[in-house]
Backbone as CSV, one residue per row, in Angstrom:
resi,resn,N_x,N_y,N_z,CA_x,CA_y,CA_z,C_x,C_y,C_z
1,UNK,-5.954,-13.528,11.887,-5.302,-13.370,10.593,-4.022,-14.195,10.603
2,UNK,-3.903,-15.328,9.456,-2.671,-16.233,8.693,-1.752,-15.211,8.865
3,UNK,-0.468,-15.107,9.152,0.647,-14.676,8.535,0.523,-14.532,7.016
4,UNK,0.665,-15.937,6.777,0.807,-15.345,5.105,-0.452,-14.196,4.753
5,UNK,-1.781,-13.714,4.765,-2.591,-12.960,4.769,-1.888,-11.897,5.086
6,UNK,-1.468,-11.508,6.439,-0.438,-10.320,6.861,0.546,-9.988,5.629
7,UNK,1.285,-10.700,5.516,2.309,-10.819,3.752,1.631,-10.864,2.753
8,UNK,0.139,-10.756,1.993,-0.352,-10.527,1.035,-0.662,-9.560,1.181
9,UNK,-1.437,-9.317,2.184,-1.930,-7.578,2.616,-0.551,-6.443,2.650
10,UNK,0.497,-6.726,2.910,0.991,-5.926,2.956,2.233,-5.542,1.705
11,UNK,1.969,-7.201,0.847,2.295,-6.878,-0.472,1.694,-5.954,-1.803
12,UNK,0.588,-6.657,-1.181,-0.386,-5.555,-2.056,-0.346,-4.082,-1.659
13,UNK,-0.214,-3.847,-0.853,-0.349,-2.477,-0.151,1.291,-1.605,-0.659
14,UNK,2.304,-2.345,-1.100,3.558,-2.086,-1.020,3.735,-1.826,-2.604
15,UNK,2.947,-2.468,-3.344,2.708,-2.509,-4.759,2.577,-0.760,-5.503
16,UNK,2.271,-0.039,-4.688,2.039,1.509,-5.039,3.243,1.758,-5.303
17,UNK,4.081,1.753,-3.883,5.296,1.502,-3.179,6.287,1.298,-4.551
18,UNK,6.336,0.286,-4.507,7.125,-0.349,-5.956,7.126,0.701,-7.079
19,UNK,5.860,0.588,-7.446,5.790,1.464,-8.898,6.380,2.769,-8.709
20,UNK,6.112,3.598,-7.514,6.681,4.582,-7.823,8.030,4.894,-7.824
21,UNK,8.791,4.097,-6.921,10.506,4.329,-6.865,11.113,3.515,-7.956
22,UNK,10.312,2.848,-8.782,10.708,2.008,-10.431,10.367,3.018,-10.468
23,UNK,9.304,3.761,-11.503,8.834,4.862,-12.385,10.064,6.043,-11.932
24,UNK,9.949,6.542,-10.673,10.521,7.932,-10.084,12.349,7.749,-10.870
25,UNK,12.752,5.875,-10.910,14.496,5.910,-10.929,14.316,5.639,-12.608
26,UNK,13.222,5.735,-13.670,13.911,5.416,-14.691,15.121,6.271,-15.055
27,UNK,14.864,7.240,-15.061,15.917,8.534,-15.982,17.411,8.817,-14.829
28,UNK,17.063,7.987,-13.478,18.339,7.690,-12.786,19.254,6.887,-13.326
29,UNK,20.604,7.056,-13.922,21.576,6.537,-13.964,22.000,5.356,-12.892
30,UNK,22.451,6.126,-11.838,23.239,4.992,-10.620,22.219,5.199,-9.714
31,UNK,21.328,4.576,-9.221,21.320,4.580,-7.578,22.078,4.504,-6.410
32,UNK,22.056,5.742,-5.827,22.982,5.607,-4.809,22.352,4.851,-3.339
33,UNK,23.093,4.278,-2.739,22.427,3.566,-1.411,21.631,4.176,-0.656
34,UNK,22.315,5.657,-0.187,21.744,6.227,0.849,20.285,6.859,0.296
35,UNK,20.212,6.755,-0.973,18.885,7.540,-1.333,18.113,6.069,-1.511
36,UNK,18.223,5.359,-1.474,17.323,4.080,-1.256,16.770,4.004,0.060
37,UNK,17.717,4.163,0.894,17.873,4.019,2.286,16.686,4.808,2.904
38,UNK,16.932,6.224,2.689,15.940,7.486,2.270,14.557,7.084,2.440
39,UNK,14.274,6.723,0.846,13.309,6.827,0.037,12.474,5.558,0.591
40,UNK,13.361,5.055,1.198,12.499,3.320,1.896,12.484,3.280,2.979
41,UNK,12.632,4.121,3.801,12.276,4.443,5.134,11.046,5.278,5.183
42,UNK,11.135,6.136,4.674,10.262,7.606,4.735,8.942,6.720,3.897
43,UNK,9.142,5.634,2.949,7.554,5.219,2.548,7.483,3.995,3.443
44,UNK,7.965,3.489,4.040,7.581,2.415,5.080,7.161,2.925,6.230
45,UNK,7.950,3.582,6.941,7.178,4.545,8.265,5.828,5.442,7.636
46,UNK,5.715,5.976,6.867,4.563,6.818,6.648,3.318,5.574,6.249
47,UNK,3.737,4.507,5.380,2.972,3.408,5.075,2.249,2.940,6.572
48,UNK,3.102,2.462,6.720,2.850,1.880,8.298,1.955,2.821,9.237
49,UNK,2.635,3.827,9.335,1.825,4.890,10.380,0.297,4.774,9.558
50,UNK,0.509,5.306,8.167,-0.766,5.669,7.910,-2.485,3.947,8.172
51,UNK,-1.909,3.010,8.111,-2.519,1.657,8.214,-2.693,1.925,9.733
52,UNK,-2.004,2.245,10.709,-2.387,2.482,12.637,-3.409,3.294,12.350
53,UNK,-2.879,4.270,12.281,-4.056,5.133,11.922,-5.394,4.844,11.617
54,UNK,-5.435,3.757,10.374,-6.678,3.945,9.919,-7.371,3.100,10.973
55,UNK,-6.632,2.276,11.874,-6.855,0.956,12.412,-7.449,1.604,13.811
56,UNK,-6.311,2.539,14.419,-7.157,2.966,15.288,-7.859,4.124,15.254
57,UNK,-7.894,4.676,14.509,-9.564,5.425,14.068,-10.459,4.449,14.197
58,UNK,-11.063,4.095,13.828,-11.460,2.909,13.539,-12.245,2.292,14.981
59,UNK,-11.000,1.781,15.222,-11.473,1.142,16.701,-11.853,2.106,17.523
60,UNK,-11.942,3.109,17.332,-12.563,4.171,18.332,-14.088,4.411,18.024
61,UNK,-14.108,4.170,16.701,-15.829,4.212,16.341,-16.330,2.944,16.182
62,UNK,-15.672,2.070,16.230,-16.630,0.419,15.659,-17.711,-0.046,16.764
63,UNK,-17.733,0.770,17.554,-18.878,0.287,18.266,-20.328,1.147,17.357
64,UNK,-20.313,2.134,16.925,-20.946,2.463,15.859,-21.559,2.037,14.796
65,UNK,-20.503,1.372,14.210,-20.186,0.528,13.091,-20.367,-0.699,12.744
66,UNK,-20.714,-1.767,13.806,-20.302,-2.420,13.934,-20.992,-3.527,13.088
67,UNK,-22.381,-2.971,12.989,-23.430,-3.972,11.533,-22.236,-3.847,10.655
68,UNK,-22.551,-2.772,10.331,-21.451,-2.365,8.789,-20.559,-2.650,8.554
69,UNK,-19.488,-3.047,9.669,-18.087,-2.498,9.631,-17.335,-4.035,8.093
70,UNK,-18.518,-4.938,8.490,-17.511,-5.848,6.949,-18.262,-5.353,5.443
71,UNK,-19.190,-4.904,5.620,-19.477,-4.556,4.452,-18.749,-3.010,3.792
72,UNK,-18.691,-1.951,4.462,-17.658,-1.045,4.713,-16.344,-1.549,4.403
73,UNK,-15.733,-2.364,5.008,-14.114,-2.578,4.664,-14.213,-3.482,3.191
74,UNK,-15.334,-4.017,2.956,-15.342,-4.801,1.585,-15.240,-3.435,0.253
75,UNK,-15.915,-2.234,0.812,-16.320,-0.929,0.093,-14.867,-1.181,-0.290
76,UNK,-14.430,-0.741,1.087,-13.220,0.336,0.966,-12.173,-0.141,0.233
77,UNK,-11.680,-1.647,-0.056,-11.067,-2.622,-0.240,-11.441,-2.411,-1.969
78,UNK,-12.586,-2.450,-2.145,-13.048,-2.687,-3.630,-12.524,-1.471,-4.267
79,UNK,-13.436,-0.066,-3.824,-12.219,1.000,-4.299,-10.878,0.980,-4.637
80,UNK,-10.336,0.691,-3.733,-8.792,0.641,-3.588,-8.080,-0.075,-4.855
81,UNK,-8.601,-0.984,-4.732,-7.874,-1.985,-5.511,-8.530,-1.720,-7.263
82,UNK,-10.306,-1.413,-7.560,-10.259,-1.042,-8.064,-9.843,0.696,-8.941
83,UNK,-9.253,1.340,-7.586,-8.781,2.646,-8.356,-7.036,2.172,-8.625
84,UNK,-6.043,0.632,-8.483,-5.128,0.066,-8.007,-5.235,0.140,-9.488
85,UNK,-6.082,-0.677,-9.931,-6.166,-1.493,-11.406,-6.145,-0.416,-12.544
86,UNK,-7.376,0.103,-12.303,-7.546,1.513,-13.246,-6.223,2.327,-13.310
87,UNK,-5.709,3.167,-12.518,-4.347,3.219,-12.698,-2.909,2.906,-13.240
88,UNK,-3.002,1.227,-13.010,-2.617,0.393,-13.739,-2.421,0.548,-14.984
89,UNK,-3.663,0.116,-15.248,-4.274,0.208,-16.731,-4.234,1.249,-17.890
90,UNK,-3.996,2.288,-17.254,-4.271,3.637,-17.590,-3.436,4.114,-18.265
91,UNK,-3.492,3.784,-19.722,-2.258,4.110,-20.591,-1.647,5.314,-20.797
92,UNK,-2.611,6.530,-20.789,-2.529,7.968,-20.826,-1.682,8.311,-19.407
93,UNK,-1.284,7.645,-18.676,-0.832,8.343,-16.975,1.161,7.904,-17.316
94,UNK,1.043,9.343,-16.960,2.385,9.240,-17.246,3.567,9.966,-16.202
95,UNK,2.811,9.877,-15.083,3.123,10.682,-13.665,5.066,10.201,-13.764
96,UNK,5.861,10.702,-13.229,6.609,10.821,-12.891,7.344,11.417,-11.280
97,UNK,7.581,10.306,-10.223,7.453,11.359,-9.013,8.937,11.531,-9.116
98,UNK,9.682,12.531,-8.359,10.669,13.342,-8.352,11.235,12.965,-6.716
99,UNK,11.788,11.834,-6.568,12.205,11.930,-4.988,13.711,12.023,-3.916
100,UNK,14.107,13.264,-4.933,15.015,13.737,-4.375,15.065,14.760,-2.991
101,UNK,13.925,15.606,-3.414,13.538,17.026,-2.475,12.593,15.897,-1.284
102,UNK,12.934,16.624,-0.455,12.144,15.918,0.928,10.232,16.440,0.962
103,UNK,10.397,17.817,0.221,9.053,17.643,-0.691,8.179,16.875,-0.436
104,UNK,8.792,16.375,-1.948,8.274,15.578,-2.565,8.037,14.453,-2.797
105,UNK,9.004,13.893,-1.951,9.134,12.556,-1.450,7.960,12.518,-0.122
106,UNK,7.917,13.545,0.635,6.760,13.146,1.680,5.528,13.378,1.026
107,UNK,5.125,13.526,-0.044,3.722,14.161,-1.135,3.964,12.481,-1.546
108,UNK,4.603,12.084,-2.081,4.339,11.023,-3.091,4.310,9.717,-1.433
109,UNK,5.090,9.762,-0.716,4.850,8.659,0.451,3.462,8.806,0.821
110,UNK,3.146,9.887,1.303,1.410,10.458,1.673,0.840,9.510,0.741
111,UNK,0.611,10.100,-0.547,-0.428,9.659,-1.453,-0.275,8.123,-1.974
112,UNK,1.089,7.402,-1.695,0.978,6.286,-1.587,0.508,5.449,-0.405
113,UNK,0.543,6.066,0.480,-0.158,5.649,2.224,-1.602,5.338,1.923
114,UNK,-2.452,6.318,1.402,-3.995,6.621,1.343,-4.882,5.335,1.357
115,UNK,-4.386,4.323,0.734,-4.773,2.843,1.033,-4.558,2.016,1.981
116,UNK,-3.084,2.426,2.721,-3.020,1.797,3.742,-3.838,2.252,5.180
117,UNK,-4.086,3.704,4.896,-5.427,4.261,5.671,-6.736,3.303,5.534
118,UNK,-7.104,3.569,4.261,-8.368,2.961,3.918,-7.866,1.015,4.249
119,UNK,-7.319,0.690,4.247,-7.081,-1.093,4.760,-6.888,-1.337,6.412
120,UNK,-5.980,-0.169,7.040,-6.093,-0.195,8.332,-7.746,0.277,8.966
121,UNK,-8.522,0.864,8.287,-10.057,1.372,8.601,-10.595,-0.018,8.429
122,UNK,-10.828,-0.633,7.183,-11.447,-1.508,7.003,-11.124,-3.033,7.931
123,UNK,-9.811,-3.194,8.426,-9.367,-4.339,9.390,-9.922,-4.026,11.012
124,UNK,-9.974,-2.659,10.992,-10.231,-2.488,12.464,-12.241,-2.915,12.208
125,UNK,-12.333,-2.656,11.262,-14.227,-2.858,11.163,-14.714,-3.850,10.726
126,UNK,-13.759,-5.042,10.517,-13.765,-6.222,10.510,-13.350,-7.109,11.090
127,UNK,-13.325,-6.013,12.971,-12.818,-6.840,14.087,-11.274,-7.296,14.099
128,UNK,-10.822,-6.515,13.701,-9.141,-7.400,13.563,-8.587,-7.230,15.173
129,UNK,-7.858,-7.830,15.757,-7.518,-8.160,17.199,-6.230,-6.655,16.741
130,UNK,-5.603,-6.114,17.732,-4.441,-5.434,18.053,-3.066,-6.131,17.554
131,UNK,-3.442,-7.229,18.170,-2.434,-8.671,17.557,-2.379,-8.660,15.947
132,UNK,-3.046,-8.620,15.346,-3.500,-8.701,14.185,-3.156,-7.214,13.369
133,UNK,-3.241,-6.356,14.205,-3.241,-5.023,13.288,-1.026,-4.783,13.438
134,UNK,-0.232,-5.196,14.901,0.590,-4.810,14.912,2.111,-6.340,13.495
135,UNK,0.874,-7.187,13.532,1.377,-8.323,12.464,1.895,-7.759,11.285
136,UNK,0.332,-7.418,10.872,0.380,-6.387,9.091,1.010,-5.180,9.456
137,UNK,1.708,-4.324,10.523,2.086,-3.260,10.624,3.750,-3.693,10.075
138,UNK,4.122,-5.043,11.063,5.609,-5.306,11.136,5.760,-5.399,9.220
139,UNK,4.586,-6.000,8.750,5.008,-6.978,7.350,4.927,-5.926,6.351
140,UNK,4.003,-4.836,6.901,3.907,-3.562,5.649,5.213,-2.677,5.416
141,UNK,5.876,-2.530,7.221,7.105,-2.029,7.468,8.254,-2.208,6.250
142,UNK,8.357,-3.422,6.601,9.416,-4.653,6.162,9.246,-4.698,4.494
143,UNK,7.780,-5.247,4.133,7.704,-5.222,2.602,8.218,-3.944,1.888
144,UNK,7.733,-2.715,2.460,7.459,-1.117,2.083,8.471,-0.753,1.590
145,UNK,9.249,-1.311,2.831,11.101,-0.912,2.683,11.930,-1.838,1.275
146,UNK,11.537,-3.313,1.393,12.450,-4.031,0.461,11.872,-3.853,-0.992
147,UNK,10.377,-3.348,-1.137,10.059,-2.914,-2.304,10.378,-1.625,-3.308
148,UNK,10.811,-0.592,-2.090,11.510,0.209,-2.821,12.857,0.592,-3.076
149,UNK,13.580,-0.387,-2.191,15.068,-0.880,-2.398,15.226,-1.805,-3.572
150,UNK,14.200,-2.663,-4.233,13.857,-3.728,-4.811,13.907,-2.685,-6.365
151,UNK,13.271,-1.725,-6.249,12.457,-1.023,-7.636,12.853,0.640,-7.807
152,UNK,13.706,0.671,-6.660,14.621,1.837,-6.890,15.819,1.342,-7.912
153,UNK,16.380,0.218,-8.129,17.546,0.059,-8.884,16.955,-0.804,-9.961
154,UNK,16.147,-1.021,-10.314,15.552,-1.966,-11.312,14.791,-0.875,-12.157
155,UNK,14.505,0.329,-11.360,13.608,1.308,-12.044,14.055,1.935,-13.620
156,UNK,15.531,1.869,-13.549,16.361,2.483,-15.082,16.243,1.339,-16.011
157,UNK,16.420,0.007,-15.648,16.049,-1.190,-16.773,15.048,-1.946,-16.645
158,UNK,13.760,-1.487,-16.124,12.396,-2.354,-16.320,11.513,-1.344,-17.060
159,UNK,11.801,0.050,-16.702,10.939,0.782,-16.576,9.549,1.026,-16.746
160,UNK,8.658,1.719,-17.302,6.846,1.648,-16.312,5.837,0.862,-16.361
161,UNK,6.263,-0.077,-17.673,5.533,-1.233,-18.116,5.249,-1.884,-16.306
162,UNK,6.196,-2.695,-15.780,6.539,-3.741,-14.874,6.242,-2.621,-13.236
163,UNK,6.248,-1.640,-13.298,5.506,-0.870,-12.544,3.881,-0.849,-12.782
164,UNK,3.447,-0.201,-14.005,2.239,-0.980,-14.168,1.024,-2.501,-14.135
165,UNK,2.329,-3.336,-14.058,1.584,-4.573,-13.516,1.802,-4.725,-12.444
166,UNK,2.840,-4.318,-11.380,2.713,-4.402,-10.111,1.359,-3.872,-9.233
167,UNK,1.204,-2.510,-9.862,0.275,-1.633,-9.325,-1.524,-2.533,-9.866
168,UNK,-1.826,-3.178,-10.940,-2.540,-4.031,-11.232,-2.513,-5.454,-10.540
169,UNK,-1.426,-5.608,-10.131,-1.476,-6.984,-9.498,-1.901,-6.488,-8.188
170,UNK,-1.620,-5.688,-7.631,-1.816,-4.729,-5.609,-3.098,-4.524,-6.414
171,UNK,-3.849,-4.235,-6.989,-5.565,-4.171,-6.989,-5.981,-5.072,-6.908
172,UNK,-5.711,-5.948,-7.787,-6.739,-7.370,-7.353,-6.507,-8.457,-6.142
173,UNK,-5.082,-8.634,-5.443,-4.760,-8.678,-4.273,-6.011,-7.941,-2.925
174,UNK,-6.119,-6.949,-3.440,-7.012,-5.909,-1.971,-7.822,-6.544,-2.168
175,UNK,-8.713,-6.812,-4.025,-10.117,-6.815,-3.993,-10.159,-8.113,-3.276
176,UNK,-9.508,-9.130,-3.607,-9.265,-10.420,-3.240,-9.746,-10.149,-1.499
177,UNK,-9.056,-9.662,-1.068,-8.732,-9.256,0.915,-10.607,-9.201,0.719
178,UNK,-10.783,-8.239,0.011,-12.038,-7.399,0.146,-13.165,-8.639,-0.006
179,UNK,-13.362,-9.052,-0.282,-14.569,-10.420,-0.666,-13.930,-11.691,0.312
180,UNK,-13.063,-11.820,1.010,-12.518,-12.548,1.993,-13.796,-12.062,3.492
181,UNK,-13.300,-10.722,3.257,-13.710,-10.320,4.281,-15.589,-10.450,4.429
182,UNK,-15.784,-9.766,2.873,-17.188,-10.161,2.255,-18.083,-11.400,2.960
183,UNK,-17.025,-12.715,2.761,-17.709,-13.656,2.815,-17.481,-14.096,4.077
184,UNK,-16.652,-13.238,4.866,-16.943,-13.724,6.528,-17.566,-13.147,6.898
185,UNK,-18.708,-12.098,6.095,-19.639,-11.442,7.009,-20.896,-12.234,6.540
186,UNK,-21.062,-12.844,5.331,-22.021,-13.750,5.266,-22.387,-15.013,5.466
């Protein structure tokens, strides 16, 4: 895996990321630092962890797997990105996360992780080297963090429109990954 690939994958993946600390800071006045600080740690470490995870799960069964494992991560990839888009899209969704309480902030990091599960599953079953999995770990880290430092203070004057195309742009990004992968299995 390109570097830059590592930095698309983990842009896209960070794109959840984004929308929600834009959406969560519209009705915030000031952002304060330390709750950036916070709020972009706690979704970069949980991001991150949750992508090892899926990666080494994964590598513990791909000997199993191993016909499957690109057509599987193409699945998992297509979901993703298409439940990325739909979401997106989804004019009626009007979620609001709340990430003050430590809560709720670990509920909304979780449920923004759930892809980076399903992308760390699908890289380990598409043979990705260790080398390769700790690359996209550093870049998901790194993105996770400057995206919600990025969209925590932009969140009161962009508000959910520009969250919504982020989260549409991180779908077709995966699907993109996802038919990459597609066509190195054919």
């Amino acid at each position: 895996m390109r570097i830059l690939e590592a930095i698309l994958l983990a842009v896209s993946l960070c794109a959840d990321c984004f929308a929600v600390a834009l959406c969560a800071s519209v009705t915030v006045r000031k952002v304060k630092l330390r709750h950036i600080l916070r709020v972009g740690l706690v979704f970069a470490v949980v991001q991150t962890g949750f992508f090892l995870a899926g990666w080494g799960f994964a590598s513990l069964i791909a000997g199993n797997l191993q016909k499957a494992g690109d057509i599987i991560g193409f699945l998992l990839l297509l979901y993703v990105g298409g439940s990325m888009i739909k979401n997106g899209l989804d004019k009626e969704r009007r979620e609001r996360a709340n990430l003050d309480g430590v809560r709720n902030l670990l509920i909304a990091a979780v449920a923004d992780s759930i892809d980076a599960l399903a992308v760390g599953i699908s890289m380990s079953l598409a043979k990705a080297e260790a080398a390769e999995a700790l690359l996209v770990s550093a870049a998901i880290l790194v993105f996770t963090f400057v995206s919600v430092a990025i969209g925590m203070p932009l969140g009161s004057k962009i508000g959910e429109k520009f969250g919504k195309i982020a989260e549409v742009a991180g779908g077709i990004v995966l699907i993109l990954i996802g038919l990459n992968i597609l066509l190195d299995f054919v």
